[in-house]
mmCIF file of the N, C-alpha and C atoms, coordinates in Angstrom:
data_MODEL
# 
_entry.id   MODEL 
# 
loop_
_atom_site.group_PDB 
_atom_site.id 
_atom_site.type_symbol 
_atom_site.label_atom_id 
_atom_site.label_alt_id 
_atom_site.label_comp_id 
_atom_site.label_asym_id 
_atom_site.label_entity_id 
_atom_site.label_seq_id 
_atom_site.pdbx_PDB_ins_code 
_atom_site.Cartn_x 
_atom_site.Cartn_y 
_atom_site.Cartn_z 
_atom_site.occupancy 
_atom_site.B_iso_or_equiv 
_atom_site.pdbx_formal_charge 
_atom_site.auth_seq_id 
_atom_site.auth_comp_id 
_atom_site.auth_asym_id 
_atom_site.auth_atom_id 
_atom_site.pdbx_PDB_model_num 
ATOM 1   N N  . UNK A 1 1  ? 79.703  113.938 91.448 1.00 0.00 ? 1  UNK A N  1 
ATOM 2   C CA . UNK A 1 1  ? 79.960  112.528 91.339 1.00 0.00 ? 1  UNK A CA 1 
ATOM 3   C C  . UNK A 1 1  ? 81.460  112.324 91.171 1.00 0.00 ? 1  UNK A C  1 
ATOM 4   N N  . UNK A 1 2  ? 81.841  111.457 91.646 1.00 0.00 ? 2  UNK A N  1 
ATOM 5   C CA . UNK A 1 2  ? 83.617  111.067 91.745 1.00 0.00 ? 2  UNK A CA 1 
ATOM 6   C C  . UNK A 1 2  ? 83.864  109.653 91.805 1.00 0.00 ? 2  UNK A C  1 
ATOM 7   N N  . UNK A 1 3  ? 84.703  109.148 90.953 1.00 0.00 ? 3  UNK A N  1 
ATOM 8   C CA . UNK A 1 3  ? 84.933  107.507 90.629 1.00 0.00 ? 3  UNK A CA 1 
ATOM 9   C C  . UNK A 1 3  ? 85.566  107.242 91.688 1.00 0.00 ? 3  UNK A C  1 
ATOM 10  N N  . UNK A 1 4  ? 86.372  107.823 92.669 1.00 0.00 ? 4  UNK A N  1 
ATOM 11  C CA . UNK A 1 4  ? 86.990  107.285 93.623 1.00 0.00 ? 4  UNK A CA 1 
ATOM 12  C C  . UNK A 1 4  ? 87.312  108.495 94.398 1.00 0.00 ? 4  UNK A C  1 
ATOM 13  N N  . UNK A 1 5  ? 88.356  108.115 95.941 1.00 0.00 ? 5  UNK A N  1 
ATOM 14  C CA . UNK A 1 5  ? 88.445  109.128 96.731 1.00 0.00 ? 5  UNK A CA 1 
ATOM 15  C C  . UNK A 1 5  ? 89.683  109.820 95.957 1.00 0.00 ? 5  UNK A C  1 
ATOM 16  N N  . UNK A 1 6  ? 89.731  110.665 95.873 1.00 0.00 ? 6  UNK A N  1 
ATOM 17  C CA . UNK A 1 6  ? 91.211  111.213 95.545 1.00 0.00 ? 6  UNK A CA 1 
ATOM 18  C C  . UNK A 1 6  ? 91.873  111.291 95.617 1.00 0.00 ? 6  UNK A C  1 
ATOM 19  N N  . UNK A 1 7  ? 92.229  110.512 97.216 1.00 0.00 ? 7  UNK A N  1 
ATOM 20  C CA . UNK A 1 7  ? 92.891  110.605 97.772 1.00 0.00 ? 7  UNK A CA 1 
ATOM 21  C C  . UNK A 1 7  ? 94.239  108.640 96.889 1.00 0.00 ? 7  UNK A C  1 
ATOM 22  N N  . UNK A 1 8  ? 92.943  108.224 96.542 1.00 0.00 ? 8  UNK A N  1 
ATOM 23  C CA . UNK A 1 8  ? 92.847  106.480 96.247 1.00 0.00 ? 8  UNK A CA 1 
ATOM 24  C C  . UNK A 1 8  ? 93.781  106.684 94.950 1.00 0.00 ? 8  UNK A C  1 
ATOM 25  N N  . UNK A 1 9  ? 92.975  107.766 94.287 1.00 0.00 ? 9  UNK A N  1 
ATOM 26  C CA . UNK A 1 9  ? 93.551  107.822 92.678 1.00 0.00 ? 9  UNK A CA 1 
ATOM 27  C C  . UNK A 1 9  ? 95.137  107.935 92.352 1.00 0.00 ? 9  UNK A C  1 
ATOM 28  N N  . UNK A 1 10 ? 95.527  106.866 91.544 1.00 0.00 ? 10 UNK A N  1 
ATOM 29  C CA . UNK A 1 10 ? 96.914  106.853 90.947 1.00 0.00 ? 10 UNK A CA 1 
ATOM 30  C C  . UNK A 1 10 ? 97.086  107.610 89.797 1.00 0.00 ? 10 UNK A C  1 
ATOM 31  N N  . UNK A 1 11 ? 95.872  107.984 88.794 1.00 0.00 ? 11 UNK A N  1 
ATOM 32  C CA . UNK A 1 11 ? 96.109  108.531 87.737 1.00 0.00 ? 11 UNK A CA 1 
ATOM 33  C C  . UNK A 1 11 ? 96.282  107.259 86.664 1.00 0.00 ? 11 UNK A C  1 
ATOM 34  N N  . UNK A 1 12 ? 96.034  106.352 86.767 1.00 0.00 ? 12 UNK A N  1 
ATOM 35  C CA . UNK A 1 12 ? 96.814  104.941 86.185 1.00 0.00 ? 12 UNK A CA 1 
ATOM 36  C C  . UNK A 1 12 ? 95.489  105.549 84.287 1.00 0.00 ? 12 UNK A C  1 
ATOM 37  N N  . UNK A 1 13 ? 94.611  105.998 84.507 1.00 0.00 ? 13 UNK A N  1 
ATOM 38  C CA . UNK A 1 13 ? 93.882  106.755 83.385 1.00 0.00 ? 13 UNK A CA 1 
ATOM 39  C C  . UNK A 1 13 ? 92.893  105.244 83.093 1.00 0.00 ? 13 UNK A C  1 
ATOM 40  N N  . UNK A 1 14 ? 92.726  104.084 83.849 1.00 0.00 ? 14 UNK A N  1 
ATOM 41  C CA . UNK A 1 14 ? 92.071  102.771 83.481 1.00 0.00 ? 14 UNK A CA 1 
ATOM 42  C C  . UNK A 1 14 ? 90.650  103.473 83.537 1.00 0.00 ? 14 UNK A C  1 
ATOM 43  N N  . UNK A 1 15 ? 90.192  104.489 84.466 1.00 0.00 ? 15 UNK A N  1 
ATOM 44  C CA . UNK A 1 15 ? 88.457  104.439 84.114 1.00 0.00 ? 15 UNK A CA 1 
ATOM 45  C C  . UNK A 1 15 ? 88.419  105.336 82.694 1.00 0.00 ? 15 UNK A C  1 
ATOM 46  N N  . UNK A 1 16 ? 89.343  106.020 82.386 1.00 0.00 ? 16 UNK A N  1 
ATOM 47  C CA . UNK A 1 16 ? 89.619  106.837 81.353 1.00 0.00 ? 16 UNK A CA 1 
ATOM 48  C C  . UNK A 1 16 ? 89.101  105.681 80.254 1.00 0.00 ? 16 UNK A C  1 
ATOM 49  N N  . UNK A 1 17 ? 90.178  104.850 80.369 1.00 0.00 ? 17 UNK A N  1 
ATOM 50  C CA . UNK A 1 17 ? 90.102  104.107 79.097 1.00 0.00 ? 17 UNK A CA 1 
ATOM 51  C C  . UNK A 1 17 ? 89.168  103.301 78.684 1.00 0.00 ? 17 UNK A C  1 
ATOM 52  N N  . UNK A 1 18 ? 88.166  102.910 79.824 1.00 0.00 ? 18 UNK A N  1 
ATOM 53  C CA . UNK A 1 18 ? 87.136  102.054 79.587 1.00 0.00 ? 18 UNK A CA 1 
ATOM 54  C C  . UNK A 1 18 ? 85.793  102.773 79.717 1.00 0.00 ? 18 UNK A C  1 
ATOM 55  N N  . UNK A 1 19 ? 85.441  103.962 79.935 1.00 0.00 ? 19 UNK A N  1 
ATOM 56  C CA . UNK A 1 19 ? 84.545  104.818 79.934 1.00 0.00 ? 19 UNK A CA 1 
ATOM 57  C C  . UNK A 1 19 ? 83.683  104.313 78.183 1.00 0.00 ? 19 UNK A C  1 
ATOM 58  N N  . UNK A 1 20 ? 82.489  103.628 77.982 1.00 0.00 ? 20 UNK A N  1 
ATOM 59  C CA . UNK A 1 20 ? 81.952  103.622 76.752 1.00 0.00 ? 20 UNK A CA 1 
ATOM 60  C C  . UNK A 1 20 ? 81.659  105.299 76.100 1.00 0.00 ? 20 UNK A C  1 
ATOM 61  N N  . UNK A 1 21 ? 81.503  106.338 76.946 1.00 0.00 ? 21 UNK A N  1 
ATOM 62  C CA . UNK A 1 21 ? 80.972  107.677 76.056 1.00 0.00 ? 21 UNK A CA 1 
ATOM 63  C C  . UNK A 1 21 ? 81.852  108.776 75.990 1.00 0.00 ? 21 UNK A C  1 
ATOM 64  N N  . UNK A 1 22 ? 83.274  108.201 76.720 1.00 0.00 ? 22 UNK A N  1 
ATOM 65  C CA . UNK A 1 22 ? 84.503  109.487 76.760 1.00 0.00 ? 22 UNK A CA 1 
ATOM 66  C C  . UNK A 1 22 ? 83.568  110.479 77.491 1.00 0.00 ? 22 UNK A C  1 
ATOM 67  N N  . UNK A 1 23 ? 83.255  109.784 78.446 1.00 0.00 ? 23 UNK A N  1 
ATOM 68  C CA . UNK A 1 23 ? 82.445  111.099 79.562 1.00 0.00 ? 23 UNK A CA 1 
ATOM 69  C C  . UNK A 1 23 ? 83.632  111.610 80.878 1.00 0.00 ? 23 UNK A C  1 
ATOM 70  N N  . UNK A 1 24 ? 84.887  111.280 80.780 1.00 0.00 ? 24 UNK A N  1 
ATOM 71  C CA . UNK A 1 24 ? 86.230  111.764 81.420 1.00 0.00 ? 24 UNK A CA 1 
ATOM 72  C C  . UNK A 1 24 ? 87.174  111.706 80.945 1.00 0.00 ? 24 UNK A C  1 
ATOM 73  N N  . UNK A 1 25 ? 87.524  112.761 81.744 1.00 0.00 ? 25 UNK A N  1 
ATOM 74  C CA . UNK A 1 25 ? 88.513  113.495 81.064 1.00 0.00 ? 25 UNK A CA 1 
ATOM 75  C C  . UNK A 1 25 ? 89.606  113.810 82.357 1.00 0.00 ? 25 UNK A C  1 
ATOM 76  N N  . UNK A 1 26 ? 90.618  113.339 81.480 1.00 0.00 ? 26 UNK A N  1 
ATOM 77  C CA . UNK A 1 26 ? 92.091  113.419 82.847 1.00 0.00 ? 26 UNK A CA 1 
ATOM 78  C C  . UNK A 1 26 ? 92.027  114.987 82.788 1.00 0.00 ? 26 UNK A C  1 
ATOM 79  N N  . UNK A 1 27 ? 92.528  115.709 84.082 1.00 0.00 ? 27 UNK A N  1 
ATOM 80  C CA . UNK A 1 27 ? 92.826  116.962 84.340 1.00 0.00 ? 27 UNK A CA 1 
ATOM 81  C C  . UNK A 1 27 ? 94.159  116.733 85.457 1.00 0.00 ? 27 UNK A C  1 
ATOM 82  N N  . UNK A 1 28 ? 95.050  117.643 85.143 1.00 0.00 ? 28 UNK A N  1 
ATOM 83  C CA . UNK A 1 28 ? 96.413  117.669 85.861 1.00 0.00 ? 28 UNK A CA 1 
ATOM 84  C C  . UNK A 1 28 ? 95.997  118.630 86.808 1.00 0.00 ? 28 UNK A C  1 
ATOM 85  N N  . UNK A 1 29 ? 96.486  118.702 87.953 1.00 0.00 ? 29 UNK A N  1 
ATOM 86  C CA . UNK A 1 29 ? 96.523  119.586 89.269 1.00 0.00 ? 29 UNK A CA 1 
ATOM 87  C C  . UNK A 1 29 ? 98.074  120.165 89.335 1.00 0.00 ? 29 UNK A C  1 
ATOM 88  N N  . UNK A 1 30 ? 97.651  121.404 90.012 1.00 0.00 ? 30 UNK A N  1 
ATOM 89  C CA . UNK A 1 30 ? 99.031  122.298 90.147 1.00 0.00 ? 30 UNK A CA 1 
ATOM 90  C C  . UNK A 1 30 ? 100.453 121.965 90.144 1.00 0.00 ? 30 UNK A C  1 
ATOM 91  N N  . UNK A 1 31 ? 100.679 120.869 90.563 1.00 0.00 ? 31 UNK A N  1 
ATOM 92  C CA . UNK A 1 31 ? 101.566 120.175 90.631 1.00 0.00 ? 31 UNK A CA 1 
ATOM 93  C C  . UNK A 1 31 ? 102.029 118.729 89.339 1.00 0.00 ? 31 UNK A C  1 
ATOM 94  N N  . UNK A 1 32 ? 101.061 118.693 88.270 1.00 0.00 ? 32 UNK A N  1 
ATOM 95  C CA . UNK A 1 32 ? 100.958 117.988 87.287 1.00 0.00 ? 32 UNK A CA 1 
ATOM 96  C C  . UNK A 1 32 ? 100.571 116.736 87.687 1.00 0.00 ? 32 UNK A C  1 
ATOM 97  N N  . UNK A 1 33 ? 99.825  116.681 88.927 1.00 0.00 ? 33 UNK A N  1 
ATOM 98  C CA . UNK A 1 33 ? 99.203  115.182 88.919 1.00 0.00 ? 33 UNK A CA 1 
ATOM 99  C C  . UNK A 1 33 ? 97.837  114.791 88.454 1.00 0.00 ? 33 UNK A C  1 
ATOM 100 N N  . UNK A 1 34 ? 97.351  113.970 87.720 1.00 0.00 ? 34 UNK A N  1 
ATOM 101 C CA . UNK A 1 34 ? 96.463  113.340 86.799 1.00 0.00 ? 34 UNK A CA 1 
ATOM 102 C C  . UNK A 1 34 ? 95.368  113.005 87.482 1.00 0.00 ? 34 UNK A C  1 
ATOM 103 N N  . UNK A 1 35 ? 94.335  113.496 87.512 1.00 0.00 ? 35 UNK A N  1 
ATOM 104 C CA . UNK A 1 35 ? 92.612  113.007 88.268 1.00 0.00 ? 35 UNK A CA 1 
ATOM 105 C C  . UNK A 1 35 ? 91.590  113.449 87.221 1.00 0.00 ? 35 UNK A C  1 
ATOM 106 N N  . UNK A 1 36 ? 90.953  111.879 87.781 1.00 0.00 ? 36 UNK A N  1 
ATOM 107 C CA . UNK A 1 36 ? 89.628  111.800 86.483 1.00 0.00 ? 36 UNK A CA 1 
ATOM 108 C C  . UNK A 1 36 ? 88.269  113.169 86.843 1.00 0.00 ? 36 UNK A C  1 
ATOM 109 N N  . UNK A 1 37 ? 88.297  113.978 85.606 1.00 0.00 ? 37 UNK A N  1 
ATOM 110 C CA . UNK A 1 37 ? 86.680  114.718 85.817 1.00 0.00 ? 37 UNK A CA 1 
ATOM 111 C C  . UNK A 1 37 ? 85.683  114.047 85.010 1.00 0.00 ? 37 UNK A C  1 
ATOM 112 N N  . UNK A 1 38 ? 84.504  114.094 85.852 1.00 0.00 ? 38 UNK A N  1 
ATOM 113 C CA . UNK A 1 38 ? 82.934  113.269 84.890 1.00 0.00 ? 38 UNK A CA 1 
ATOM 114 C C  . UNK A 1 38 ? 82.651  114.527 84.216 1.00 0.00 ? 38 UNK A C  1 
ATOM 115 N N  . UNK A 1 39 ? 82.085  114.012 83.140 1.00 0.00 ? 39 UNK A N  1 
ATOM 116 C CA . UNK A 1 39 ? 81.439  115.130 82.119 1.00 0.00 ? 39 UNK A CA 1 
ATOM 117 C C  . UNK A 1 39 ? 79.817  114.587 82.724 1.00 0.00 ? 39 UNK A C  1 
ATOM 118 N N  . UNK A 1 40 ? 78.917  115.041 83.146 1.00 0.00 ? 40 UNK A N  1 
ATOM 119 C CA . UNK A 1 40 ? 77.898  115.063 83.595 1.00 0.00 ? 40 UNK A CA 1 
ATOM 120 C C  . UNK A 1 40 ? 77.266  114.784 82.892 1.00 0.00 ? 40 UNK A C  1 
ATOM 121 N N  . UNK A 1 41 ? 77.236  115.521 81.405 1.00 0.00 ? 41 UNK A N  1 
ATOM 122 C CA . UNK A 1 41 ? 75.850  115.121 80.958 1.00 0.00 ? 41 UNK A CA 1 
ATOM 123 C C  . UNK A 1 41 ? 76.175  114.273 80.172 1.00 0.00 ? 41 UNK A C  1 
ATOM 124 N N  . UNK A 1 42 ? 77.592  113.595 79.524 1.00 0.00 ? 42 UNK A N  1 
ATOM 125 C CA . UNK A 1 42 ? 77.459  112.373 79.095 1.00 0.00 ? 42 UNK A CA 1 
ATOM 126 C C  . UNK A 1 42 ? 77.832  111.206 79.538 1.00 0.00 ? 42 UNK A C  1 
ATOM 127 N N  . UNK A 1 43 ? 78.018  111.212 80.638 1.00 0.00 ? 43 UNK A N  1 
ATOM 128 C CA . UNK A 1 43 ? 78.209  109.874 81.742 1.00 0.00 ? 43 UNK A CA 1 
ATOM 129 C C  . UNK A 1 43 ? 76.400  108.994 82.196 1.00 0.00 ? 43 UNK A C  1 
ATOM 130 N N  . UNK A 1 44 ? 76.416  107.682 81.376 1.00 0.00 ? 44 UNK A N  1 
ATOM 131 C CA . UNK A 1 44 ? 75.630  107.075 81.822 1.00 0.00 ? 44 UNK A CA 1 
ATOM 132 C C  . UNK A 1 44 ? 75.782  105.946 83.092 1.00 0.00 ? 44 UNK A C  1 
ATOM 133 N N  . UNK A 1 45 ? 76.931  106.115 83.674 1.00 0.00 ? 45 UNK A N  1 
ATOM 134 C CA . UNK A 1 45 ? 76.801  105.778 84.633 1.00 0.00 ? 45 UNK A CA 1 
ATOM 135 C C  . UNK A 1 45 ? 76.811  104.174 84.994 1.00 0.00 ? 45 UNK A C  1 
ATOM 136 N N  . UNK A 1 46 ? 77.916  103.935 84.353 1.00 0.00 ? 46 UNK A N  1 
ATOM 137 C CA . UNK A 1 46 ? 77.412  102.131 84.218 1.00 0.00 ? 46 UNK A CA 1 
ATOM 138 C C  . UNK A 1 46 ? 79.104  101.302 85.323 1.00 0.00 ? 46 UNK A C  1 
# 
């Protein structure tokens, strides 16, 4: 599951911040750029 294309993502961290269960989590890529991961089993999905 992926909140957006990756290509889309700014890193701006807004689904971060409004997530009700902290079910993501920013992860930096090789280059230190910022993309959202779902935690699976606590993402309800809203």
């Amino acid at each position: 599951m992926s909140i957006c294309d990756p290509h889309s993502c700014t890193g701006c961290m807004a689904c971060y911040n409004v997530c009700p269960k902290n079910a993501i989590k920013m992860e930096s890529d090789q280059y230190g750029i910022l993309s959202p991961k779902i935690k699976e089993d606590l993402c309800i999905r809203l």
